[in-house]
C-alpha positions in Angstrom: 1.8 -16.9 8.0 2.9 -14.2 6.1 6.4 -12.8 7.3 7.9 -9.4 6.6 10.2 -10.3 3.5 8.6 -13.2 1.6 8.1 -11.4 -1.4 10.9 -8.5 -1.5 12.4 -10.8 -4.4 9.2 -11.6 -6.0 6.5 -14.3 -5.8 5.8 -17.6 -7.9 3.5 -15.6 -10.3 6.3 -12.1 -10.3 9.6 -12.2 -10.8 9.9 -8.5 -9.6 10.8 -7.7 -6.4 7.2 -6.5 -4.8 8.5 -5.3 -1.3 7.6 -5.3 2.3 4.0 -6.2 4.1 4.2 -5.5 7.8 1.8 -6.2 10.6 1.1 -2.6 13.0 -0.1 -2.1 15.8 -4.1 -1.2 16.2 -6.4 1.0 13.9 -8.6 3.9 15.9 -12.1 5.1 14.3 -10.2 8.3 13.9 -7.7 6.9 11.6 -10.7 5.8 9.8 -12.9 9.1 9.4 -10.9 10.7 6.3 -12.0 7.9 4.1 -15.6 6.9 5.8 -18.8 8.4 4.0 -19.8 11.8 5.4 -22.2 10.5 7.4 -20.8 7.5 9.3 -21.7 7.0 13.2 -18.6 7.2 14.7 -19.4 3.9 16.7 -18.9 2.2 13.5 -15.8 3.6 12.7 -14.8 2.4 16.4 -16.4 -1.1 15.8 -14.3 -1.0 12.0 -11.3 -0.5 14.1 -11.9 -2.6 17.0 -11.9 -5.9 14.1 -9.5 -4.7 12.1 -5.6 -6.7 11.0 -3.9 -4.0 10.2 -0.9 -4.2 7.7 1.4 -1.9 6.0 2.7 -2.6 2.6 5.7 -1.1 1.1 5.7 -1.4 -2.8 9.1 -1.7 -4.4 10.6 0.9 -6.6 11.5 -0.8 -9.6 13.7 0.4 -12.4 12.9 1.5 -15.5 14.4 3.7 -18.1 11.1 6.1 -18.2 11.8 7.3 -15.1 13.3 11.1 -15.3 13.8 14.3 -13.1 11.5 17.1 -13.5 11.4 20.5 -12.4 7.8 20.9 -14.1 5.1 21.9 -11.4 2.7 19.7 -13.6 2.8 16.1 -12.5 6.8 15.6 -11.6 8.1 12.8 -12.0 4.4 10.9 -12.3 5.7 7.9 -14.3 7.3 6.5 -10.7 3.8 6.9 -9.0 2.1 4.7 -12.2 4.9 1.7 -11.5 4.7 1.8 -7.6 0.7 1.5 -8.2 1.2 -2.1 -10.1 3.7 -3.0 -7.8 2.0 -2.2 -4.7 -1.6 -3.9 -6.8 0.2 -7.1 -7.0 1.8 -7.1 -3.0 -2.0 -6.1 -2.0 -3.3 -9.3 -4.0 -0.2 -11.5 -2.3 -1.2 -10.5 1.0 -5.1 -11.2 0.3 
């Protein structure tokens, strides 16, 4: 079983901290209708959430010198976003 904090330091392949996974409560088909196809029945998206493990994964922010301040409308700060993306990648593949 997976528990909260098993790989906030890391994992035997990573030796980054990768963060938190966390086990929710239950899904609802409306939670689901924002990223269905257009035309899904809505019984689906209630049978999609009636069998549904719900996590929540919580990527670490890790350091790195790239990382700057912007007051640029145009993609602030985007090089953050790009590192908690492979961070988050590798905590989704540890909890699959």
């Amino acid at each position: 079983m997976i528990r909260r904090a098993d790989f906030y330091f890391g994992s035997d392949d990573c030796a980054s901290p990768l963060g938190h996974i966390q086990l929710l409560g239950k899904s609802h088909a409306a939670m689901f209708r924002a990223n269905a196809p257009r035309l899904t029945p809505g019984p689906v998206l209630g049978q999609m959430a009636k069998h549904a493990l719900d996590f929540w994964l919580t990527p670490e922010e890790l350091v790195d010198a790239s990382f700057f301040v912007s007051s640029s409308a145009v993609n602030p700060g985007l090089t953050t976003i790009a590192n908690a993306l492979r961070v988050g990648d590798h905590l989704k593949e540890r909890l699959a």
